[in-house]
N, C-alpha and C positions, 0 to 999 in steps of 0.2 A: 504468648497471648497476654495482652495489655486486662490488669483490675477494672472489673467495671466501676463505672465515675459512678458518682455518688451526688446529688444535689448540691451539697457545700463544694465538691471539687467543680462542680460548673459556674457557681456564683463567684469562686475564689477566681475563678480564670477568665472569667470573664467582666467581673465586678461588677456585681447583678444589684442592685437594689433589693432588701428584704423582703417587701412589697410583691417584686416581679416574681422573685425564688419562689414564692407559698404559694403563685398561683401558677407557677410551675408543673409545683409540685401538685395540686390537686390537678391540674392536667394529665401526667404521668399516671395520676391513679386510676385516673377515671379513664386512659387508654388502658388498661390492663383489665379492667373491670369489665369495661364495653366486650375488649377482642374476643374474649370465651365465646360470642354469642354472634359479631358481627365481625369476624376476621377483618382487621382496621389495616394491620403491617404484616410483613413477616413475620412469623413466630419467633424466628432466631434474634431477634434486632431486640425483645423485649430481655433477655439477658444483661443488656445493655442500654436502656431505653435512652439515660443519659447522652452517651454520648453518639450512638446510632441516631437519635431523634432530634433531641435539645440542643445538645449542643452543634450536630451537623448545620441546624436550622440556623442558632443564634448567631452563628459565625455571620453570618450576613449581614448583621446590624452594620459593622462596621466598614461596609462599601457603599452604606446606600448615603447617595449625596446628602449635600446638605441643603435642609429647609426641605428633605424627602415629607409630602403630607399623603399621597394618592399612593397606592400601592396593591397591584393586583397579582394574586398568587393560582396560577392555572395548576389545573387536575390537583387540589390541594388534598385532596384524600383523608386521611386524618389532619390534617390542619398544619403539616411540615413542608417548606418553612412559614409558611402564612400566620397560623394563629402565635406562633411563638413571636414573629416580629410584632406582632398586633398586641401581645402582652409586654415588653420591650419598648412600647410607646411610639409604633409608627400610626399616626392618627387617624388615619380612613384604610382599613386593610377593608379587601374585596376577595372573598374563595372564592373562586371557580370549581364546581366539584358536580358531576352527572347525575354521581349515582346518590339516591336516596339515602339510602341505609346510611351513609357517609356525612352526608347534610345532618341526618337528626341527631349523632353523633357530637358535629359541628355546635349543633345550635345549643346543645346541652352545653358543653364545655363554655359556651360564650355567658353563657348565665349564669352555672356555677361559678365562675370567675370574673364576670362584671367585665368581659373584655368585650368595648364596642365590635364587632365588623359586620360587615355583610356578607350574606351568603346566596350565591349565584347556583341556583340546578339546572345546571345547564352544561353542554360542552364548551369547551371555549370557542370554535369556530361557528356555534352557530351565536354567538353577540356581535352585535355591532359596536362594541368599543363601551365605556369613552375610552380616551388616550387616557395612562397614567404617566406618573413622577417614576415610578420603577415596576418591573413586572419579573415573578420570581415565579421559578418551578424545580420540581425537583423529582426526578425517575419518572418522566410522563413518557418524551420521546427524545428518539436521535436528534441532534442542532438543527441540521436540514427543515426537517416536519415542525420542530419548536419554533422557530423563527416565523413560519407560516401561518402555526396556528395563533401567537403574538401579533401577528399582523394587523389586527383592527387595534389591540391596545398601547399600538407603541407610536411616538410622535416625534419630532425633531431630538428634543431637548430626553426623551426618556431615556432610561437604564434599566438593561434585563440584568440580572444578576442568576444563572442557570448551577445548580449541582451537577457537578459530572465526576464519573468515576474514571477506569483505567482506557477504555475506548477516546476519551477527548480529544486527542490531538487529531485519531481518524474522524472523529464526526465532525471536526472543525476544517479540515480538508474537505468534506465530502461536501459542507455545507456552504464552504466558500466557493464553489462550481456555481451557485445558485445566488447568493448573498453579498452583498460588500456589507463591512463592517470594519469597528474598531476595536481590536478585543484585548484585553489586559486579564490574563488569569495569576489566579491566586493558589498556592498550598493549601491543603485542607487541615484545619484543628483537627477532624475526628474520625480520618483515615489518610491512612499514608497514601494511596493510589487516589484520592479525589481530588478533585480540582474546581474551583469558583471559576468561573467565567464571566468577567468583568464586559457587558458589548455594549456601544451605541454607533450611534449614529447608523443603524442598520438600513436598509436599503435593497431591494431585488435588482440583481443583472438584468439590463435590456436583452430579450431574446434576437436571437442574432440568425 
């Protein structure tokens, strides 16, 4: 079983600006603080919050195109990967997150750390959009249901960028029955069995 990372080992590896690292880090405390009272994640993951949380998230910085300014993070939960990209410097982060208890959560973290975004209480199927630059999620649903439920925020030009664990390749099958797309997956920094899933240009099969 891998040391849990430590704040320096994520800024070291990722080459964080000191700025981004401290509001990080009051992130990380202020999920541990909240969880006692509003169960935020799994309990086990906080062992590890580092690299279960922060750094699983920040790994995404480095797929999102360039000149990324719009970026909508569905069923963001505690704010992974959304608010970590939104401290990281992607300009217009949007959560999408249902439940309440999650939101106030949300909006705390956004003030104790002066990190602009917005925050949607809402499902993501019931918005009607806009389209963004990139739409990210992470442990919401199977590719099939993600793709559907992305459907009012994704446009020509967008890029999903999806967390997946050791199922991927079957929910990429199962979801190409239903989907055309273009997909480019990634190795994951902060588990051996996860995978980035790089897609555009998505598209629904004509039913036949």
């Amino acid at each position: 079983m891998n040391a849990p990372l430590t704040a320096a080992d994520v800024a070291a590896r990722l080459d964080l600006d000191p700025a981004v690292t401290a509001r990080l880090e009051r992130y990380v405390a202020m999920l541990v603080e909240w969880q006692e009272r509003l169960n935020l994640v799994a309990r086990s993951t906080l062992d590890d919050p580092w690299r279960r949380h922060v750094l699983d998230s920040a790994q995404l910085f480095r797929l999102l195109p360039a000149r990324t300014r719009t970026l909508a993070d569905l069923g963001s939960g505690a704010g992974f990967p959304g608010m970590v990209l939104a401290m990281m410097g992607v300009p217009e982060v949007t959560l999408v997150e249902a439940r309440r208890k999650k939101c106030r959560f949300l909006e705390a973290v956004a003030a104790a750390t002066e990190t602009p975004v917005a925050i949607e209480a809402a499902r993501a199927e019931a918005l009607g959009g806009p389209v963004f630059d990139v739409v990210t999620a992470r442990a919401v649903a199977p590719l099939d249901r993600l793709l559907a439920l992305s459907r009012n925020f994704v446009g020509p030009a967008t890029t999903c960028l999806f967390l997946k664990g050791e199922r991927a390749e079957r929910e990429l099958t199962e979801a190409r029955a239903r989907w055309m797309m273009t997909v480019t997956e990634h190795p994951s920094l902060s588990h051996p069995d996860g995978v980035l899933m790089e897609i555009r240009d998505v598209r629904a099969r004509a039913r036949g």
